[in-house]
C-alpha positions as CSV (number, residue, x, y, z in Angstrom):
1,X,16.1,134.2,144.1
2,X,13.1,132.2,145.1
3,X,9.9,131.3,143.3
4,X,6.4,130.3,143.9
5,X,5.4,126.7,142.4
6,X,1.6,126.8,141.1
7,X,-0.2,123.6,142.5
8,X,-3.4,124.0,140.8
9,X,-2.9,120.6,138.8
10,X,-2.7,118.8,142.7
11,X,-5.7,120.4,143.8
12,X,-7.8,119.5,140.8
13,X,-6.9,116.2,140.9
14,X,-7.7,115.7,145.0
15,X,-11.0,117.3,144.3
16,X,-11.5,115.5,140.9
17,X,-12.1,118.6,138.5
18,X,-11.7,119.1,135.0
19,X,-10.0,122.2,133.7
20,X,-13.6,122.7,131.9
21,X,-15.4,122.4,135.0
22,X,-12.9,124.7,136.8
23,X,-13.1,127.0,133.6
24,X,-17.1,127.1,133.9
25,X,-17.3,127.8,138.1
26,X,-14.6,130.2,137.9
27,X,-15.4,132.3,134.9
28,X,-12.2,132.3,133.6
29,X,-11.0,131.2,129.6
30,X,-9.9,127.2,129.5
31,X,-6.2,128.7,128.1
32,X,-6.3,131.3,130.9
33,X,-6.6,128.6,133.4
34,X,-4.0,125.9,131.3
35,X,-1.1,128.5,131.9
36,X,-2.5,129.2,135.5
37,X,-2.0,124.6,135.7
38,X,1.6,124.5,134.1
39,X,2.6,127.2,135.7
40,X,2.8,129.8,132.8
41,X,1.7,133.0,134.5
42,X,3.7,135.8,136.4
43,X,1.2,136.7,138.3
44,X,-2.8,136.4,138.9
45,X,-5.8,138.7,140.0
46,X,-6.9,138.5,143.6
47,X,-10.5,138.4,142.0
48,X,-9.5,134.7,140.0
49,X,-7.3,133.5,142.9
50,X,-10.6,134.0,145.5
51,X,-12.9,132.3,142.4
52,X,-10.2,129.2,142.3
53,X,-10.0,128.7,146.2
54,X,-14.2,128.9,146.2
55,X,-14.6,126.3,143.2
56,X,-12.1,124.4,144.8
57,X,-13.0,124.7,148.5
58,X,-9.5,125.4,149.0
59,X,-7.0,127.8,150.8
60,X,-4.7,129.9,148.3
61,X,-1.5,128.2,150.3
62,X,-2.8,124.9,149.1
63,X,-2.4,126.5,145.2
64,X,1.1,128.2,145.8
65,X,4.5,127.1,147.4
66,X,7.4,129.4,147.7
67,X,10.7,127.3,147.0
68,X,13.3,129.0,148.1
């Protein structure tokens, strides 16, 4: 079975964010957003996936990757 590869670490770093920053735009907990970066979470609210692609000017494909 596939998975999906969370590349929120890449994007913050092309757009030169801190996870505090992100935290702060985005409304979500710093801890919330750490798992989100290392790839910790089984799955994510469209509400905080929208929030993340806005604070990041970003499309949701550039934050997941399906590897098959």
């Amino acid at each position: 079975m596939g998975e999906i590869i969370l590349r929120l670490d890449r994007v913050m770093a092309d757009r030169k964010m801190s996870l505090n920053d992100l935290a702060e735009k985005v409304g979500v907990s710093n801890v919330n957003l750490s798992k989100m970066k290392n790839g910790k979470i089984s799955a994510i609210r469209f509400s905080t996936l929208v929030a993340v692609c806005e604070a990041l000017d970003c499309q949701p494909g550039d934050l997941l990757e399906y590897k098959p």
